[in-house]
N, CA, C and O atoms as a MOPAC input file, in Angstrom:
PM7 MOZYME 1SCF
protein

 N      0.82700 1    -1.19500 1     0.00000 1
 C      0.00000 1     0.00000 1     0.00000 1
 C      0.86700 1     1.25300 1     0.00000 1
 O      0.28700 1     2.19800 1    -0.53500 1
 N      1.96100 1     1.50300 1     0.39900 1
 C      2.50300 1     2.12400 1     0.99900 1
 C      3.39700 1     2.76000 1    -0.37500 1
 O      3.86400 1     3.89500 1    -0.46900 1
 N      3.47000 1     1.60600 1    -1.42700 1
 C      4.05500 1     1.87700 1    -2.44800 1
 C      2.83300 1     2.48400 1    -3.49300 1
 O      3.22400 1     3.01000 1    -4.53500 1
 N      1.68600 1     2.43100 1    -3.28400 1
 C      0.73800 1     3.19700 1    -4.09800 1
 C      0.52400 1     4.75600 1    -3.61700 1
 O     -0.26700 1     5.57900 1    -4.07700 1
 N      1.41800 1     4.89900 1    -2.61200 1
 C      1.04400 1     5.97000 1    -1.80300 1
 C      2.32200 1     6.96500 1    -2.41300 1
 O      2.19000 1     8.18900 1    -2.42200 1
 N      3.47900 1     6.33900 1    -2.88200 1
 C      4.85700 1     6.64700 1    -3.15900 1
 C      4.63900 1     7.03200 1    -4.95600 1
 O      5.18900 1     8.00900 1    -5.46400 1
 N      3.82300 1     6.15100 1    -5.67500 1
 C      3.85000 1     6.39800 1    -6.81000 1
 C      3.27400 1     7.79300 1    -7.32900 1
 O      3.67300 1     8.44600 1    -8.29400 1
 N      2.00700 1     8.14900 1    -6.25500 1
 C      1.36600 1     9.73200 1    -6.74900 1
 C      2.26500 1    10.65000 1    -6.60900 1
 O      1.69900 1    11.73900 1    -6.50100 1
 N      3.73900 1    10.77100 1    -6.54300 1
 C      4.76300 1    11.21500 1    -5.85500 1
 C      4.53400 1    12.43700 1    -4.92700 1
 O      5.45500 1    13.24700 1    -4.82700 1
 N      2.96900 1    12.70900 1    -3.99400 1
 C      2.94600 1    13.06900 1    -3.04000 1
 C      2.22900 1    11.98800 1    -1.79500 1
 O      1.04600 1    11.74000 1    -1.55900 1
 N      3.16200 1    11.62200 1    -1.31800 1
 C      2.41600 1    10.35400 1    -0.49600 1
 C      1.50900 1    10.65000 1     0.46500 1
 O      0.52600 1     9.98300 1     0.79000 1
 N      2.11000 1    12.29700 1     1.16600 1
 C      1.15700 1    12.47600 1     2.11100 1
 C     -0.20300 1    13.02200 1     1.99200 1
 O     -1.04300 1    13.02100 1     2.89100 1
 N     -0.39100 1    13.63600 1     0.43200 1
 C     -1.80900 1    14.09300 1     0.20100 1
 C     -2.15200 1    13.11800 1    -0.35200 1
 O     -3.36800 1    13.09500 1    -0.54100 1
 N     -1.41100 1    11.94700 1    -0.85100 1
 C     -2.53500 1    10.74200 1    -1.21900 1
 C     -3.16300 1     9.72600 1    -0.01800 1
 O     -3.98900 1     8.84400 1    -0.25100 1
 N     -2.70100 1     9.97900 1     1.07100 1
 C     -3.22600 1     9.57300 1     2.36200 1
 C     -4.29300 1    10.25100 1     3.23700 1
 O     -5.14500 1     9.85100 1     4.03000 1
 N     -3.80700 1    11.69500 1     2.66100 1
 C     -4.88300 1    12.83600 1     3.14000 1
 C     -6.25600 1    12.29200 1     2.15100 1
 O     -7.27500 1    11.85200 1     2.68500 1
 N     -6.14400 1    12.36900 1     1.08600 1
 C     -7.03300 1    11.99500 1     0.16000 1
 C     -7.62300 1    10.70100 1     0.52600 1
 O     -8.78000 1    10.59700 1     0.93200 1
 N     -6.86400 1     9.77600 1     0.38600 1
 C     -7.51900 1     8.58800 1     0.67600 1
 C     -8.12000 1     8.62900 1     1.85500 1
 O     -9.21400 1     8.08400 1     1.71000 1
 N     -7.89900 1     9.19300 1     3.57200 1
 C     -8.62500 1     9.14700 1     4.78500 1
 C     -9.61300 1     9.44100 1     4.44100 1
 O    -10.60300 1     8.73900 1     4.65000 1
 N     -9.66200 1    10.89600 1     3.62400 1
 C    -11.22300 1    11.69600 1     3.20800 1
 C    -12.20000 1    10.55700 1     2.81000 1
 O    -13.36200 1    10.55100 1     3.21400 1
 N    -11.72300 1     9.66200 1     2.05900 1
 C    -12.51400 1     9.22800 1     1.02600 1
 C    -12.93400 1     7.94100 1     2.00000 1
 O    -14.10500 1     7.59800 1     1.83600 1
 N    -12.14300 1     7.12100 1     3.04400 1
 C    -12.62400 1     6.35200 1     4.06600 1
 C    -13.74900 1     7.00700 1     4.87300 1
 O    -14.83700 1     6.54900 1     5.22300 1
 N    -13.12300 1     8.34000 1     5.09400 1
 C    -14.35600 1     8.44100 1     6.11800 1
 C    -15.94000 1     9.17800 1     5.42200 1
 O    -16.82500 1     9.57700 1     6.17900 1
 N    -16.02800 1     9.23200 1     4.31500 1
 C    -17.01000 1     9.48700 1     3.11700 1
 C    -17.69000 1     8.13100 1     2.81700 1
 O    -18.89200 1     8.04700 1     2.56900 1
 N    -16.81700 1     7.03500 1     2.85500 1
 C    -17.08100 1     5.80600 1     2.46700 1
 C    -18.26000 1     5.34600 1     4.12900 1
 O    -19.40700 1     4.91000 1     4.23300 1
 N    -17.25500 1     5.72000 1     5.07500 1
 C    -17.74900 1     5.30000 1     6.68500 1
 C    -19.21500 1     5.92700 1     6.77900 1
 O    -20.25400 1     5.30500 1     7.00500 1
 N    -19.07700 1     7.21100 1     6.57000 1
 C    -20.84800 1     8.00700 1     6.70900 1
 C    -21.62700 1     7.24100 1     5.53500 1
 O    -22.75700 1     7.17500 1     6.01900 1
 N    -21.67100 1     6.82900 1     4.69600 1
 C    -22.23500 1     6.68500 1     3.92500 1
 C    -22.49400 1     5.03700 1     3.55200 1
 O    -22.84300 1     4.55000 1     2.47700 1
 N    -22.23700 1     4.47000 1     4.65300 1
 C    -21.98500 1     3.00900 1     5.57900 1
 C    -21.63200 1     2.12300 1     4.17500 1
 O    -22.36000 1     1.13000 1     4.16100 1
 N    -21.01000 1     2.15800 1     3.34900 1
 C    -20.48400 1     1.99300 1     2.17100 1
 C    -19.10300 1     1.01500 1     1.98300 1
 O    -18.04700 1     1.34300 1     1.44200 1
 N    -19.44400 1    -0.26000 1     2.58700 1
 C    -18.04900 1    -1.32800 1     2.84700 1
 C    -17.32200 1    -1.45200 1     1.27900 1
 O    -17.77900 1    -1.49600 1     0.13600 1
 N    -16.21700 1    -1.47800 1     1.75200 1
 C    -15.45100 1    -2.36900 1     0.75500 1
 C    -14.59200 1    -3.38700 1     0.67300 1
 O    -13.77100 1    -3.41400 1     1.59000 1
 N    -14.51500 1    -4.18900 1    -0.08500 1
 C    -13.55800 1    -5.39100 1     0.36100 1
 C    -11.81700 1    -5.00800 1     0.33400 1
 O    -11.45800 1    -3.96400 1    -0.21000 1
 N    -11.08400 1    -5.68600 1     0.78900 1
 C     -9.59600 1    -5.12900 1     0.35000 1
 C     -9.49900 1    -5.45600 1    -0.88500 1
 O     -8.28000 1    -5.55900 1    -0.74700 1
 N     -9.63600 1    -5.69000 1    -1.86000 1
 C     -9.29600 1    -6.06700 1    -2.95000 1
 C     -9.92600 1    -4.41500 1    -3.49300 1
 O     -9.07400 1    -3.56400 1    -3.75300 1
 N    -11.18300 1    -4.10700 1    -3.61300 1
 C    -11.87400 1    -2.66800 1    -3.92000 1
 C    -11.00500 1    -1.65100 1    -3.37000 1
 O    -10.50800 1    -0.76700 1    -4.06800 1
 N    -10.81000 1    -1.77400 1    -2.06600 1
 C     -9.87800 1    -0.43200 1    -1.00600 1
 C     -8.57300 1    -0.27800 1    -1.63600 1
 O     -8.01500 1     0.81200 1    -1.76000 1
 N     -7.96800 1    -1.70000 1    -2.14100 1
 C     -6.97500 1    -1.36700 1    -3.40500 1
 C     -6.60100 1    -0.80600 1    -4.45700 1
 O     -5.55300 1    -0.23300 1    -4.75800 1
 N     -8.16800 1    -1.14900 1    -5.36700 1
 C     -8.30900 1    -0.82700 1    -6.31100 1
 C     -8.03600 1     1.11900 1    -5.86500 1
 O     -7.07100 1     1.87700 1    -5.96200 1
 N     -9.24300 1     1.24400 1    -5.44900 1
 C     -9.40500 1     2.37200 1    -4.91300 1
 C     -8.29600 1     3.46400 1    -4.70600 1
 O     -8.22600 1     4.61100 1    -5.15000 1
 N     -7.47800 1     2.77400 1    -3.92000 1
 C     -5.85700 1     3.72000 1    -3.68700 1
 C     -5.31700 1     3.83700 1    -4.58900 1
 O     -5.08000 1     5.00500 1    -4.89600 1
 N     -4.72900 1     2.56200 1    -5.68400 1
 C     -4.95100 1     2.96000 1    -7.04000 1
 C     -4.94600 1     4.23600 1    -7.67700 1
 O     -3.99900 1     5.01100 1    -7.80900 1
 N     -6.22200 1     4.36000 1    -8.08300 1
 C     -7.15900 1     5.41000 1    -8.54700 1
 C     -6.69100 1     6.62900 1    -7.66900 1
 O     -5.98900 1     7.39100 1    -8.33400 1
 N     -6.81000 1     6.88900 1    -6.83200 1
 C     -6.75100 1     8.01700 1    -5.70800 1
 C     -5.42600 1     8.32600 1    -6.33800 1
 O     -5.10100 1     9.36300 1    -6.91700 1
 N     -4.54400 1     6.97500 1    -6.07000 1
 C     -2.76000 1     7.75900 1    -5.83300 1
 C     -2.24500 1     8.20100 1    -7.31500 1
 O     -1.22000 1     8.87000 1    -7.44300 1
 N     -3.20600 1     7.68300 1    -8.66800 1
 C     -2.99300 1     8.04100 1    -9.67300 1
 C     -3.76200 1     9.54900 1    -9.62400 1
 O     -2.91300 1    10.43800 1    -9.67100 1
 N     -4.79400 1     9.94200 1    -9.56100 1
 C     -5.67500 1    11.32500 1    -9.12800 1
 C     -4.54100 1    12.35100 1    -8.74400 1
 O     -4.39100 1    13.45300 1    -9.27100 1
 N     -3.89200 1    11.89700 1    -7.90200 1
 C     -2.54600 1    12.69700 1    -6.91600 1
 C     -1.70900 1    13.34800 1    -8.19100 1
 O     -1.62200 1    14.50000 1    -8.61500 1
 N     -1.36100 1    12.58500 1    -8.44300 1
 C     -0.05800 1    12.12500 1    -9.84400 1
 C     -0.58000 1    13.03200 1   -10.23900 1
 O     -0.18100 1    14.17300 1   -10.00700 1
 N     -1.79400 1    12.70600 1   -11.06400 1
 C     -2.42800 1    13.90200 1   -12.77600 1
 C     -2.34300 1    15.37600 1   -12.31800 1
 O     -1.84200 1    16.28000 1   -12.98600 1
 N     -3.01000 1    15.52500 1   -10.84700 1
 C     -3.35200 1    16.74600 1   -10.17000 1
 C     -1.88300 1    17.32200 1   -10.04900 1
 O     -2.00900 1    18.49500 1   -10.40100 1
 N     -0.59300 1    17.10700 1    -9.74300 1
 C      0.38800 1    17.55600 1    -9.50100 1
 C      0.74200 1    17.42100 1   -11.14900 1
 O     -0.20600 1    17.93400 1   -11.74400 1
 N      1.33000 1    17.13100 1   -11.71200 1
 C      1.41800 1    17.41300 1   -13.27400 1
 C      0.81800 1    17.78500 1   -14.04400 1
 O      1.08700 1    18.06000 1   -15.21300 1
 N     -0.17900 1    17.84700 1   -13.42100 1
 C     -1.77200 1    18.89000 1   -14.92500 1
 C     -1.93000 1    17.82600 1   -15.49500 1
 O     -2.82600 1    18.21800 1   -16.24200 1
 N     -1.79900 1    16.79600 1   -15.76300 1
 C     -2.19700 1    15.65800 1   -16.89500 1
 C     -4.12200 1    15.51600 1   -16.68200 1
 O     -4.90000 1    15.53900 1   -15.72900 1
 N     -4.21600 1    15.38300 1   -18.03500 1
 C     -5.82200 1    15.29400 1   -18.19100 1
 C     -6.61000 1    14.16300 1   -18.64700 1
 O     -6.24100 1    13.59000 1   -19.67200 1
 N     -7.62100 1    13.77100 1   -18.04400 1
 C     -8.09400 1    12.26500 1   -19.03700 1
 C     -8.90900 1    12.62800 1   -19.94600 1
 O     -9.61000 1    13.63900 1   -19.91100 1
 N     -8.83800 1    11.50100 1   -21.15300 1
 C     -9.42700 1    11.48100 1   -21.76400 1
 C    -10.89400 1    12.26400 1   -21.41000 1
 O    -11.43200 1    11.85600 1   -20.38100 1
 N    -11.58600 1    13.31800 1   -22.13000 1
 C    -13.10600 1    13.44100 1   -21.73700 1
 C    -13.70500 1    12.09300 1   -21.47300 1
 O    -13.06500 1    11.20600 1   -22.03800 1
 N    -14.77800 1    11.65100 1   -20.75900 1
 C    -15.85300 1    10.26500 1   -20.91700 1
 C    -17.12400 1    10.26700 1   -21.37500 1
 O    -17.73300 1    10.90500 1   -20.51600 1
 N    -17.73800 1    10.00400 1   -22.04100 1
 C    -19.09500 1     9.47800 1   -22.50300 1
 C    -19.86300 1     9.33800 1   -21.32900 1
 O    -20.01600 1     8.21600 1   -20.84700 1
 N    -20.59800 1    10.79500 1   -20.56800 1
 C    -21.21000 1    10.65000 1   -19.49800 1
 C    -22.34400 1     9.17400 1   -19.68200 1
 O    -22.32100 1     8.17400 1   -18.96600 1
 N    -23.29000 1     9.44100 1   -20.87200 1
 C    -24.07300 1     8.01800 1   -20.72500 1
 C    -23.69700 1     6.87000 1   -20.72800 1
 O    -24.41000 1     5.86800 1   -20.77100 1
 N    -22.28300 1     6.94100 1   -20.67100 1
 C    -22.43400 1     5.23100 1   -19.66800 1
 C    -21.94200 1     5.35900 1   -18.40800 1
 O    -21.37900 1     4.52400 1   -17.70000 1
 N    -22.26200 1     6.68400 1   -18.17100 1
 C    -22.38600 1     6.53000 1   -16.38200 1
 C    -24.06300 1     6.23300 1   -15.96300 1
 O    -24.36100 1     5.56800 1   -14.97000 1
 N    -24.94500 1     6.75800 1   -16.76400 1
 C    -26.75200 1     6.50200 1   -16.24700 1
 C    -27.23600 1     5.38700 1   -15.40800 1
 O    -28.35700 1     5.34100 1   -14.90100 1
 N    -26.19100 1     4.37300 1   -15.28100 1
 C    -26.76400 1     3.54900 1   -14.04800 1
 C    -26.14200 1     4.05700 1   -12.92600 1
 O    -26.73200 1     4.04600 1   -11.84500 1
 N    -24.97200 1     4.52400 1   -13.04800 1
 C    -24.42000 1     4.58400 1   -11.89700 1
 C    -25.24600 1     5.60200 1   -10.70200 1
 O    -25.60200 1     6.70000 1   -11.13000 1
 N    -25.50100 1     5.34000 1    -9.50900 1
 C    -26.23600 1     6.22700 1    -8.69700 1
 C    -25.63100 1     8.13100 1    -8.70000 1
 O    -24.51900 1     8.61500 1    -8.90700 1
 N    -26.95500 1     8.75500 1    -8.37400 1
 C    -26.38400 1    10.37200 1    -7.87800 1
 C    -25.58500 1     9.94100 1    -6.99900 1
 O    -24.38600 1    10.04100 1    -7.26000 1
 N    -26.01000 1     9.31000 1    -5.64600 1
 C    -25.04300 1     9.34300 1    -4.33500 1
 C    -23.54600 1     9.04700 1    -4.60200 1
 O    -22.72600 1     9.69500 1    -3.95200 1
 N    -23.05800 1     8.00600 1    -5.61700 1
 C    -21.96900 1     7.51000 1    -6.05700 1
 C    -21.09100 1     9.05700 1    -6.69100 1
 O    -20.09000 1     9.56100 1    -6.18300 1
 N    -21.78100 1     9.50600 1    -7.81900 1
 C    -21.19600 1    10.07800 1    -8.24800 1
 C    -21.01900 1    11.48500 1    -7.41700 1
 O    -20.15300 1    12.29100 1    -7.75900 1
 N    -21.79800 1    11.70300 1    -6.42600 1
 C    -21.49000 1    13.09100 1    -5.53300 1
 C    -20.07400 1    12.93000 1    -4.56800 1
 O    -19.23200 1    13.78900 1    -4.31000 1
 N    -20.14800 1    11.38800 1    -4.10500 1
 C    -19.13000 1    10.79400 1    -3.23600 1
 C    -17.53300 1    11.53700 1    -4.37100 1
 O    -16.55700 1    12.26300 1    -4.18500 1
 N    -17.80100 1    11.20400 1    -4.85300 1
 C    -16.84800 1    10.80000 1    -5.94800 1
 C    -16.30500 1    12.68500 1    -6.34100 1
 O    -15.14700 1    13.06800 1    -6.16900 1
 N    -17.28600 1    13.47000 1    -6.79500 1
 C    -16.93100 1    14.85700 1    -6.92300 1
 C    -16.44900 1    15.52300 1    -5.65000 1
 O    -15.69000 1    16.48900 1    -5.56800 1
 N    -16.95500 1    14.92000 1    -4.78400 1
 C    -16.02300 1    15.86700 1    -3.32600 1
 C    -14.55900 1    15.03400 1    -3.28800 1
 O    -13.44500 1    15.55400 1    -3.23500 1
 N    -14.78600 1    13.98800 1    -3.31900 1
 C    -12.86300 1    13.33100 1    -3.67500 1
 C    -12.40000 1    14.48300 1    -4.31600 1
 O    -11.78900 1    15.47400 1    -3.91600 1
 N    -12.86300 1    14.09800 1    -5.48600 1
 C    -12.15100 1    15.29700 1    -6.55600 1
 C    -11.93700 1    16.45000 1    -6.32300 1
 O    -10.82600 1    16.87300 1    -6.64200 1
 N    -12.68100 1    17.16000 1    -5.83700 1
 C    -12.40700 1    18.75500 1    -4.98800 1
 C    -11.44300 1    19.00600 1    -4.11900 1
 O    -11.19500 1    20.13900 1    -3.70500 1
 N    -10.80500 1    17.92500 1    -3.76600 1
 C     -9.82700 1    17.68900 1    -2.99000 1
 C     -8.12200 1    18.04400 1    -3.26000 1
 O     -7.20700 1    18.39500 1    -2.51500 1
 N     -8.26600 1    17.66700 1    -5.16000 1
 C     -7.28700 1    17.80000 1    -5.42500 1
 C     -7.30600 1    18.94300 1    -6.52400 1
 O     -8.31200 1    18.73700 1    -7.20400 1
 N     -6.61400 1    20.08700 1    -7.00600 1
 C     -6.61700 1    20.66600 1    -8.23100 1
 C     -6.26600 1    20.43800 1    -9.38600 1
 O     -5.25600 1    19.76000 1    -9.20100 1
 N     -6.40700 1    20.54000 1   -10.56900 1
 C     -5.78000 1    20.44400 1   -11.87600 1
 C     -6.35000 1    19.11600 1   -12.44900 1
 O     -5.74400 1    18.35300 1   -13.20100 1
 N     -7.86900 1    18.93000 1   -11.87500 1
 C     -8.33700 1    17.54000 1   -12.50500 1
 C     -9.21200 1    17.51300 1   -13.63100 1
 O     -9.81400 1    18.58600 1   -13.62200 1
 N     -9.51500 1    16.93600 1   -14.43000 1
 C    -10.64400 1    17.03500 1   -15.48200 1
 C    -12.43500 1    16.59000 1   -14.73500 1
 O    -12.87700 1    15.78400 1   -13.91600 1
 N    -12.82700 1    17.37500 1   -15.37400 1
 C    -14.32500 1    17.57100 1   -14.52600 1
 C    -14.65600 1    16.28000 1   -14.51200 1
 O    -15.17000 1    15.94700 1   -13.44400 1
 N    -14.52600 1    15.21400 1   -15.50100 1
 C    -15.16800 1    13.97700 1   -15.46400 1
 C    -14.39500 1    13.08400 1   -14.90000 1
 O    -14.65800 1    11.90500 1   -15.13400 1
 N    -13.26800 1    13.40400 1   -14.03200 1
 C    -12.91600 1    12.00800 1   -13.09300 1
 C    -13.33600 1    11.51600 1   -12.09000 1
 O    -12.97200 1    10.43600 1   -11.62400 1
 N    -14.17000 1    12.26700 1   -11.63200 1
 C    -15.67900 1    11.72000 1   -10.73000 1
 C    -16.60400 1    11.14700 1   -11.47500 1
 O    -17.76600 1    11.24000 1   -11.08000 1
 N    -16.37400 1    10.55100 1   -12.49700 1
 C    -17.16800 1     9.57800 1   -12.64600 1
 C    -16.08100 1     8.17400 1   -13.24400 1
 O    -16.55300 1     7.07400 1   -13.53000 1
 N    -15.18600 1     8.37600 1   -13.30300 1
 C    -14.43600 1     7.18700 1   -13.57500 1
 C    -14.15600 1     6.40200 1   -11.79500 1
 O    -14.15800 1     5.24300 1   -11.37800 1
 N    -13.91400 1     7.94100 1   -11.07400 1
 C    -13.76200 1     7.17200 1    -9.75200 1
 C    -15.22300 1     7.40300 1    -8.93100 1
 O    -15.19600 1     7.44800 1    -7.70100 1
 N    -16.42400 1     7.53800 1    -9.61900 1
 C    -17.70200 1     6.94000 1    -8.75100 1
 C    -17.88300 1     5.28200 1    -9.55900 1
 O    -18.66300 1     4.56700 1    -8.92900 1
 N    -17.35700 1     4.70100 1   -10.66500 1
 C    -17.27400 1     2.89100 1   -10.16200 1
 C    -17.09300 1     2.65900 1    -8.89700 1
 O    -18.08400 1     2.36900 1    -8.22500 1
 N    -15.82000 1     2.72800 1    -8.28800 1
 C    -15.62100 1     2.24300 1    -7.25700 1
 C    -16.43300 1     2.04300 1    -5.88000 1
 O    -16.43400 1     1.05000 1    -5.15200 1
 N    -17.21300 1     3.41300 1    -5.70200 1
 C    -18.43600 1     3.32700 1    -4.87400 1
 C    -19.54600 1     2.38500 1    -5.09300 1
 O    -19.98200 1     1.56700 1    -4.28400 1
 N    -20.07400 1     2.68100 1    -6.68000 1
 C    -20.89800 1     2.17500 1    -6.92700 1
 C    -20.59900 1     0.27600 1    -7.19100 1
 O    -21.27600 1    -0.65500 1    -6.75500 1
 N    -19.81100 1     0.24900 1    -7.73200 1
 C    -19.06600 1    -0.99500 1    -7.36900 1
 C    -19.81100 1    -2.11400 1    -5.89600 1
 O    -20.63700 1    -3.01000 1    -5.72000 1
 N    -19.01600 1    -1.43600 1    -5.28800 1
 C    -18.87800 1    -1.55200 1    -3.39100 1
 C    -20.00700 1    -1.60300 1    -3.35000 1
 O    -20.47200 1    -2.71400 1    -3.09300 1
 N    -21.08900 1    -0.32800 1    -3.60300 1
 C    -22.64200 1    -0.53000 1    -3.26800 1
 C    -23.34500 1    -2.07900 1    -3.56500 1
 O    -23.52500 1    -3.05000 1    -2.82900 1
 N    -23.58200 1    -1.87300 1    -4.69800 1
 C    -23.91600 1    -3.23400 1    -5.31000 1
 C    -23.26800 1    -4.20800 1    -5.11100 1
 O    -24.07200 1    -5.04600 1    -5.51900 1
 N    -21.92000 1    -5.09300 1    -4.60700 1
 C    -21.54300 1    -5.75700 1    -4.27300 1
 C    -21.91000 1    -6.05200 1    -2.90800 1
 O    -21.94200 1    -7.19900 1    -2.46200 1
 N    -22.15900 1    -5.11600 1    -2.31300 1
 C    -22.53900 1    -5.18100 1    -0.35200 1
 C    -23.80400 1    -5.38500 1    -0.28300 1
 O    -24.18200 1    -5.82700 1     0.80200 1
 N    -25.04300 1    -5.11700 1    -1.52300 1
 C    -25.91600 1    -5.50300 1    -1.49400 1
 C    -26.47900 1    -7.14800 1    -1.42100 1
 O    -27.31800 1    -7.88000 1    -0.89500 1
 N    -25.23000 1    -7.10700 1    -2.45700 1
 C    -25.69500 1    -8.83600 1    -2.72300 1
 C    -25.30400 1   -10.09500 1    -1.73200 1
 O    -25.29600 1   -11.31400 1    -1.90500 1
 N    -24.97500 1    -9.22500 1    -0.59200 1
 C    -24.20700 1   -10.10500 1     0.56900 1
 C    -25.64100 1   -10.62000 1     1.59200 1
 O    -25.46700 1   -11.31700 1     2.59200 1

């Protein structure tokens, strides 16, 4: 983990980031498995990366976000607010992961 934290080459705002996003995950009683919380840091410690270099993603094809829930994707835009220099639509590449988690915790 510790090395996903090293790759955004700011480790300590990708920890800042990632707590946010635990305790967003915690109110919003929103489990994830470690394998997801992985994925997740992932995503986050790459977020870190783009935000400190300006790098931009690809735009996305909002309609194939339409299943994904509002709640997912709001989770997901306050992450993002977190960091500067991001493209408006990476709250929805990183609301999968919520929505993910949702529906997986359902089916338990």
């Amino acid at each position: 983990m510790l090395e996903l934290h090293q790759k955004s080459e700011n480790p300590q705002l990708c920890m800042e980031v990632m707590k946010y996003t635990e305790r967003l995950l915690s109110e919003e009683r929103i489990k994830m498995t470690d394998a997801q919380m992985l994925s997740l840091l992932s995503h986050i410690s790459a977020m870190v990366y783009r935000s400190k270099y300006k790098e931009m993603i690809q735009p996305v094809d909002k309609n194939l976000f339409q299943e994904v829930s509002k709640q997912s994707i709001e989770m997901a835009g306050k992450v993002c607010k977190k960091l500067p220099h991001l493209h408006e639509d990476e709250k929805y590449l990183l609301s999968i992961h919520f929505e993910t988690a949702k529906i997986e915790g359902s089916m338990k």
